[in-house]
C-alpha positions in Angstrom: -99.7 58.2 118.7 -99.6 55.3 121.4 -97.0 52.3 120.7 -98.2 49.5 123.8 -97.9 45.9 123.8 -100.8 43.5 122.0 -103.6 42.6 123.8 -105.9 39.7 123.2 -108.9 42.4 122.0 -106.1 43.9 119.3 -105.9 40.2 117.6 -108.4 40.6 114.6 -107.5 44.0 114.5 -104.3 43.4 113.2 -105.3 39.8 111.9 -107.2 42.1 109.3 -104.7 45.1 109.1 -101.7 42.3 108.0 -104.8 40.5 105.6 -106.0 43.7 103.9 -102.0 44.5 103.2 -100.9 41.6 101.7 -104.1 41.6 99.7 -103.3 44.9 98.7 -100.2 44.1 96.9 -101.3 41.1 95.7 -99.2 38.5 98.5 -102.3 37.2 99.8 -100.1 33.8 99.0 -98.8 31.0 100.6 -95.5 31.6 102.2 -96.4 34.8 103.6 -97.6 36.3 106.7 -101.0 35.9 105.3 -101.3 32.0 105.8 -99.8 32.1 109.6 -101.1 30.3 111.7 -100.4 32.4 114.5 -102.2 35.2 112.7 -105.7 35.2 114.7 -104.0 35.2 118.0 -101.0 36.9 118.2 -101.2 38.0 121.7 -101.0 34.7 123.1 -98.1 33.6 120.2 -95.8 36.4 121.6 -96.5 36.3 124.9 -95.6 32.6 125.3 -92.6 33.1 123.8 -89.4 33.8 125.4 -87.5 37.4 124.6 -90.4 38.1 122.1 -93.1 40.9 122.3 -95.3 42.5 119.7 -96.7 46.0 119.8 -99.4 48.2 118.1 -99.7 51.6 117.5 -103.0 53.2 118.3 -104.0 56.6 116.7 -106.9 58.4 118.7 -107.5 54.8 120.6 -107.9 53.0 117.7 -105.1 50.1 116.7 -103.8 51.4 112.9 -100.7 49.0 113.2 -98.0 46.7 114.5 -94.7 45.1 114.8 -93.0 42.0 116.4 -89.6 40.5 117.8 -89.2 37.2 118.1 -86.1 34.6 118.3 -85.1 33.5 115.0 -81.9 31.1 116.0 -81.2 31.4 119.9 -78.1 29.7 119.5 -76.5 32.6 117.2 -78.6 35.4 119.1 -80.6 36.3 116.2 -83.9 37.6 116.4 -86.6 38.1 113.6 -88.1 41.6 113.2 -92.1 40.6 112.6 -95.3 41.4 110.7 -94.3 45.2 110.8 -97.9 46.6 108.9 -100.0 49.7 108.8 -103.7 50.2 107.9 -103.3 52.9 105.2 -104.7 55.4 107.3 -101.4 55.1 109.4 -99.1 55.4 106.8 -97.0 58.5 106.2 -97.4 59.5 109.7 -94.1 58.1 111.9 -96.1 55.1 112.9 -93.3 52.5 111.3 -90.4 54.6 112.7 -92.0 54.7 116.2 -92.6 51.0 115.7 -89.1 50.0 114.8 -87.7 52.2 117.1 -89.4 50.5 119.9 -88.5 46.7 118.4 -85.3 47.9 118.1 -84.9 48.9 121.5 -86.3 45.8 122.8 -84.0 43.7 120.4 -81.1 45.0 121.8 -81.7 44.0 125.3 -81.5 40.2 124.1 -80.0 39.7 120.8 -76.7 40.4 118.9 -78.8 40.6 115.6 -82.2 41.2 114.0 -83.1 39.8 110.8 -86.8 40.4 108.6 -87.7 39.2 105.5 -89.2 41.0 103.0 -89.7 42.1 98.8 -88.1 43.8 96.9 -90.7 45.8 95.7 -92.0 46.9 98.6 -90.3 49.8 98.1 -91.6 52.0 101.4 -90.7 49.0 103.8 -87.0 48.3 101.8 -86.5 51.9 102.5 -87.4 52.2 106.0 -85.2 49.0 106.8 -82.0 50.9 105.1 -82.8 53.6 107.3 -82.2 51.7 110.5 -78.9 50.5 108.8 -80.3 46.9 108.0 -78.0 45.6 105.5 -79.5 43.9 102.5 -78.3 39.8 102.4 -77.7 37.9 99.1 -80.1 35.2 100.5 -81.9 34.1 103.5 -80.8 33.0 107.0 -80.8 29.0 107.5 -84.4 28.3 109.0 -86.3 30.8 107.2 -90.0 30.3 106.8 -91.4 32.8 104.1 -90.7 31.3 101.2 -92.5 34.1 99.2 -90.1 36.9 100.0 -87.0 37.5 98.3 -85.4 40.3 100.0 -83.5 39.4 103.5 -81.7 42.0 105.4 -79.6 41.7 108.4 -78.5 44.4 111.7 -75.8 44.2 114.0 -77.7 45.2 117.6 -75.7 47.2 120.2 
């Protein structure tokens, strides 16, 4: 397994790895990652961005997932942990540990927190997120976008 930053060919890779999740647990609905506009070109959304990178894993050279950091509120040193998905191929096989652990790291470097958004029953990603000692909020940060997800968890970095 290979974790490198995006690259402008890896954009409708992932564009259809984030689509065919969400459609897969029927969130192929406004207010989620689905409808971003960002979606089809997220090379050139995080790498305009300031203290924001996104990554994909490859698997035998071919892209099976991927995972972002960007700011959430500068002023409070928050960042937002981003469109962490897996084709199903990749699942079950470290690829979201190895992710996180490489947003994490990153994170670290330039924020006091990380904050995601997510649902509750998405069980697997709820699980992975209390593994890295996320702690679950009672509702979202001020400036949140996702208006679909109802499960917002907070870290402390460093």
């Amino acid at each position: 397994m290979n974790i490198r930053e995006i690259e402008p060919k890896d954009n409708p890779v992932i564009e259809a790895i984030i689509k065919n999740s969400l459609e897969s647990v029927g969130l192929n609905i406004e207010g989620t990652a689905y409808f971003d506009p960002h979606l089809g070109k997220l090379s050139e959304f995080y790498n305009q961005l300031s203290h924001s990178k996104y990554w994909v894993a490859e698997i035998d050279n071919k892209v099976v997932g991927g995972i972002g950091i960007a700011v959430f509120d500068e002023g409070k040193e928050i960042c937002e942990l981003q469109k962490l998905y897996l084709s199903p191929e990749a699942q079950g096989k470290g690829c979201a540990i190895k992710l996180m652990e490489t947003a994490i790291n990153f994170a670290e470097k330039h924020y006091q927190y990380c904050y995601l958004e997510t649902r509750h029953d998405l069980k697997a990603a709820s699980s992975l997120y209390k593994k890295f000692e996320f702690d679950l909020l009672q509702e979202p940060l001020n400036g949140s976008e996702h208006s679909a997800m109802d499960a917002w968890y907070l870290k402390k970095l460093k």
